[in-house]
C-alpha positions, 0 to 999 in steps of 0.5 A: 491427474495433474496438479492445477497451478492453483492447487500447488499454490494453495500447497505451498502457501499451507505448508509455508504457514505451517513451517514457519516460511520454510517450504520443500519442493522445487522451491527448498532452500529458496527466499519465498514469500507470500504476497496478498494482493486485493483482486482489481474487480472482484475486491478480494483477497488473492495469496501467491507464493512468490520468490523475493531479493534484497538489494540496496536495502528493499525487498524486491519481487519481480513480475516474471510469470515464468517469462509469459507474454503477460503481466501475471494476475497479482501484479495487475492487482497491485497496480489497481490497489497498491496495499498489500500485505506480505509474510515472510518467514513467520512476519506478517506486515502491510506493505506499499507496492511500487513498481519502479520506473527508468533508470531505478528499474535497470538497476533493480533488475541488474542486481536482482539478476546478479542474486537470481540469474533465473529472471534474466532468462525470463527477461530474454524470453519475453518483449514484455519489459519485466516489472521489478515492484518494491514491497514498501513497509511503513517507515521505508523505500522513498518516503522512509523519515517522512512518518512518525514513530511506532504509537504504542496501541492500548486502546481505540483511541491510540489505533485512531492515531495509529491510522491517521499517523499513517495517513498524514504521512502518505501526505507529506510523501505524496507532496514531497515526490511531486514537489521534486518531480516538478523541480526536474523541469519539463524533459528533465523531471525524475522518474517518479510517475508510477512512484507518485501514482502508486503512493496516491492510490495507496493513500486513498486505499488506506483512508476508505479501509479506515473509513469503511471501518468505522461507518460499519463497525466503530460509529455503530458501536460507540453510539450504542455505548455513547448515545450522547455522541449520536449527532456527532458521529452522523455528522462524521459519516456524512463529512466521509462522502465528503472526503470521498469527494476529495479523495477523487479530486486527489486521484484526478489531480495526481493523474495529470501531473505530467501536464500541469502547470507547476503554480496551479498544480501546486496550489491544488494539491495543498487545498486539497491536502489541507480539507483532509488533514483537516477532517482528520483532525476533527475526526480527532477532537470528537472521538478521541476522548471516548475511543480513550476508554475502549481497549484494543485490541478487544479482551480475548482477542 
């Protein structure tokens, strides 16, 4: 009986695992990596093999599916919830996923196709405008300068840091790229719809992880070991459908870019930037002194 495509998928992401990134078969000798994407509806986790190039510095991975009439079920995935994480040789890391637009795009896939001429034959197969997505790690692609440095994490608290570093400078990313796609100027603006869209997901992503993390895991647990901080940590999960609120706002106000009037656009964003760096910051000054104490990762882990 013939293999099913899942089948020899899950073959190779085992013997991927197991050899250290290194795999036999019809993809010996080649650059594979394995990518998890978080399913659109189902909101779980799906492993692919797929083939990757380097160029112009980024990791790039294109939604060929072989040349077929459709975008393969991954890329759908990433475009629903941009964080994915990626393992490559024996690496693993958490990555943004972008798809690149425009001019970006054809001068992606030229060079992808220099490396593996295979796509061009897929491209030429298919209507479909093949999609070249860039696996962003922290710290790179288009945003790259805009964080802080690596936090050494040797307790709760430091993780805390570690995680709303990384929020802060989804942020300051976010405004930095429709700060430039409105200077372009109507008919002019740079192609940075599905850049900024996919770095707003992303953001949000990551901040209802973060949250979802501490609602059921954190905020129990510390009020069992600190019942003093009781009111304050229900103060803080109420504030969390608040931010989900803002969250929306966000996601609301990004998808209109295109049309908005740069003035009040602008004014918005920076409100509702602000009411989340500040929830942050709160989040900061209550919890931060008892997170001090709590090891991470936990003993034995």
């Amino acid at each position: 009986m013939p293999m099913s495509s899942l089948s020899f998928n899950q073959a190779v992401i085992e013997e991927f695992r197991a050899r250290g990134g290194r795999v036999g078969g019809p993809f010996e000798g080649g650059d594979l990596l394995l990518l998890t994407t978080v399913g659109e509806r189902s909101g779980r986790e799906h492993t692919v093999p797929l083939g990757f190039v380097r160029a112009d510095g980024l990791l790039l991975v294109v939604a060929s599916a072989a040349g077929a009439p459709e975008h393969p079920q991954w890329y759908r995935n990433l475009l629903a919830r941009p964080l994915v994480r990626v393992e490559l040789g024996t690496e693993v890391f958490d990555a943004t996923a972008v798809p690149a637009e425009g001019d970006r795009r054809e001068r992606l896939f030229e060079a992808v196709v220099r490396s593996a001429p295979g796509y061009g034959d897929y491209q030429r197969h298919t209507a479909r405008l093949l999609p070249v997505v860039v696996l962003e790690r922290p710290g790179t692609g288009a945003g790259a300068g805009t964080g802080a440095p690596a936090r050494e994490v040797a307790s709760l608290a430091d993780k805390l840091l570690e995680v709303h570093d990384w929020l802060r400078a989804q942020l300051r990313q976010l405004r930095a790229e429709t700060e430039a796609h409105l200077a372009g100027g109507v008919g002019h603006a740079p192609a940075l719809g599905l850049q900024i869209r996919q770095h707003c997901l992303a953001f949000c992503q990551g901040l209802t992880v973060h949250h979802t993390g501490e609602d059921r895991g954190v905020f129990p647990a510390l009020a069992r070991s600190h019942p003093e901080l009781r009111g304050v940590l229900e103060r803080l999960a109420e504030e969390h459908r608040t931010v989900e609120r803002l969250k929306d706002e966000l996601v609301t106000l990004v998808s209109g870019l295109d049309s908005a009037e740069p003035g009040p656009f602008r004014a918005a964003l920076a409100r509702t930037a602000d009411e989340l760096e500040a929830h942050l910051a709160h989040e900061e000054r209550e919890l931060l002194p008892a997170l001090a104490g709590i090891p991470f990762p936990p003993p034995g882990r």
